[in-house]
N, C-alpha and C positions, 0 to 999 in steps of 0.2 A: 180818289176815293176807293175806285176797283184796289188801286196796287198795296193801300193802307188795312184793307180787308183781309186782302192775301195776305199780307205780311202778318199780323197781327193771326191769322189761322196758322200760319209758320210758327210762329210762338208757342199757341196754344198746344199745337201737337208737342214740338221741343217741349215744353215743359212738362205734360202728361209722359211720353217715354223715358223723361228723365226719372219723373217720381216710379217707373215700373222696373228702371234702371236700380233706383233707388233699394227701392225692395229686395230685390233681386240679389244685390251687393250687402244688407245687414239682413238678409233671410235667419241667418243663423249666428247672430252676433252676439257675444256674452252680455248679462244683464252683471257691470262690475263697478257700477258706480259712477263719479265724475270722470274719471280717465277716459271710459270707454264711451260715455253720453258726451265728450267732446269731440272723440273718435266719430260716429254716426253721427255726428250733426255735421263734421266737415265732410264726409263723404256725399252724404246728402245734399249738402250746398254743392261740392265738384259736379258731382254726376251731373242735379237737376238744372245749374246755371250755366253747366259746360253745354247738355244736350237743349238746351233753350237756347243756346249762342251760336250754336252748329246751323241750328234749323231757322232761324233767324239771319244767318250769313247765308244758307242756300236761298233763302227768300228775296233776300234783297240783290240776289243776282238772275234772278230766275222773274225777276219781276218788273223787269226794268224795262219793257215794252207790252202792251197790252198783247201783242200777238205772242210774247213767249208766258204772259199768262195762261193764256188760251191751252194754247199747247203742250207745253212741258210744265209748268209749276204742280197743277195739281198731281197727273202722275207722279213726278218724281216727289211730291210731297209723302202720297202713297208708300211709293219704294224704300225712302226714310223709314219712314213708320214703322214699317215689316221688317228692314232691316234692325231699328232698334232694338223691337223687342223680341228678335230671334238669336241678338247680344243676349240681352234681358235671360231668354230661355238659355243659353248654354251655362253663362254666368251660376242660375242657380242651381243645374243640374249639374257643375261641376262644385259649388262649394255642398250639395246634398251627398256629391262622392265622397266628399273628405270627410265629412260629418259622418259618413257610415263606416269609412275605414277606420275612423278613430274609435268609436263606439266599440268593433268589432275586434282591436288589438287593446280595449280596458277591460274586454269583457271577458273573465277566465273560462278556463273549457271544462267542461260539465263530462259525466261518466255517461258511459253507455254500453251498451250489451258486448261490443267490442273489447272499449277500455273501462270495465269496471270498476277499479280501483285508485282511489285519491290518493294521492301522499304532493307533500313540497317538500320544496328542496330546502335543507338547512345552510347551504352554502353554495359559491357558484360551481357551477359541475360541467366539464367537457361534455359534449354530446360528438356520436360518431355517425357515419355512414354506417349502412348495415356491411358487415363485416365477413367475408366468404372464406374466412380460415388465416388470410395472412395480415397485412398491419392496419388494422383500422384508418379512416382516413377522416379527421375531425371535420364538424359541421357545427360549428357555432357553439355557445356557450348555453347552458340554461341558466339564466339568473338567482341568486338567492330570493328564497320566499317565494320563487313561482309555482302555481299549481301543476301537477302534469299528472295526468288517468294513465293507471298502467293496464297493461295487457296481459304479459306474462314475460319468459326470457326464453332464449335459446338455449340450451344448454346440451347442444351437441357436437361440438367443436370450439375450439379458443380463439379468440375469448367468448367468455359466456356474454352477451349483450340482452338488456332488457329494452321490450317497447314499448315506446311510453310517446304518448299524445301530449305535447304543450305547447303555448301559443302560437311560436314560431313554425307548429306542425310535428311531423312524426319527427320522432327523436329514440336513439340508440344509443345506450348508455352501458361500456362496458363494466364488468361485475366491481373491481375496484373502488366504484364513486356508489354505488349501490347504496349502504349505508350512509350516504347526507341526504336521503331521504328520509321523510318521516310520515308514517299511513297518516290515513285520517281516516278512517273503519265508517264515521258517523255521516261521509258524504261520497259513501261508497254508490253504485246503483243499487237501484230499489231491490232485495229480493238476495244479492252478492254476499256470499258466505266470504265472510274476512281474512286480510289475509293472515297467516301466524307474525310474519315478519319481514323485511325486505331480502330475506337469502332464499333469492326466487327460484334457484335450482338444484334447493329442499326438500327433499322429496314428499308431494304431500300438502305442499304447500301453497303453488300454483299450475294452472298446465305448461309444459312445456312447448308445446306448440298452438301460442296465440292465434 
């Protein structure tokens, strides 16, 4: 009766860590219909029938003499537990990571006192390293249709490079790809006198030392 008790409290936990498992694993899981509600129903049955099977096979080993009840079942019943749900905790502090980085590279970059100025790209455009007189060293492409807040350009040595904030971060764009850019004056910062045009080292037209 003792060993049916325990075992049977083996269970109960297995199954509550499982359903905390559970959670834990569809925290952030799309709402996409029948695909995805078969998706979280299997998950849900793995975790809660696996972590009910686990805790259920330490029981029945841990239980097989009234003195190793005594002694070790209920701790290491404990130590399961803890350990589950500190699974449980990593599990969803790491799908809350992914959920913020995604969030954070759909989210466009917004102007500020620095980078005042909106424009996107009308096509894909080289981006460079900053550039100290001799040959530019590329860094990535800016995509078509991304936004990127400009700052101003250099324009005191070749090549002229303008700086400009997009998703990927700062970006250096020398004067040639200039024009596949297009303002956007109406998502400028608040207060930012517009530019005339993208021929940033116009005199007049933006400062030249951003």
């Amino acid at each position: 009766m003792r060993r049916f008790a325990a075992l049977l409290l083996f269970g109960v936990a297995g199954f509550l860590v499982g359903m905390v498992l559970t959670s834990s694993l569809l925290a952030f899981s799309p709402v996409c219909g029948y695909y995805c509600g078969n998706h979280d129903a299997g998950v849900a049955i793995v975790s809660t029938l696996g972590s009910t099977l686990l805790f259920l096979l330490a029981g029945c080993f841990l239980t097989r003499t009234p003195r190793l009840i005594r002694s070790r079942a209920f701790p290491i019943l404990g130590t399961l537990c803890l350990a589950g749900l500190l699974i449980a905790s990593l599990l969803y502090v790491r799908a809350l990571t992914h959920r913020y980085r995604d969030a954070e590279s759909a989210r466009p970059v917004t102007p500020d006192i620095d980078f005042m100025y909106m424009a996107i790209a009308t096509r894909e455009v080289q981006a460079y390293k900053k550039s100290d007189g001799g040959t530019p060293e590329p860094a990535g492409v800016i995509p078509q249709w991304e936004r990127c807040t400009v700052a101003g350009a250099w324009c005191n040595k070749r090549p002229y490079q303008a700086y400009m904030r997009c998703k990927g971060g700062i970006r250096y764009v020398d004067e040639p790809d200039w024009n596949a850019f297009s303002l956007i004056p109406n998502e400028n910062f608040p207060g930012a006198v517009p530019m005339k045009s993208m021929r940033l080292c116009e005199p007049g037209n933006v400062p030249e030392d951003p």
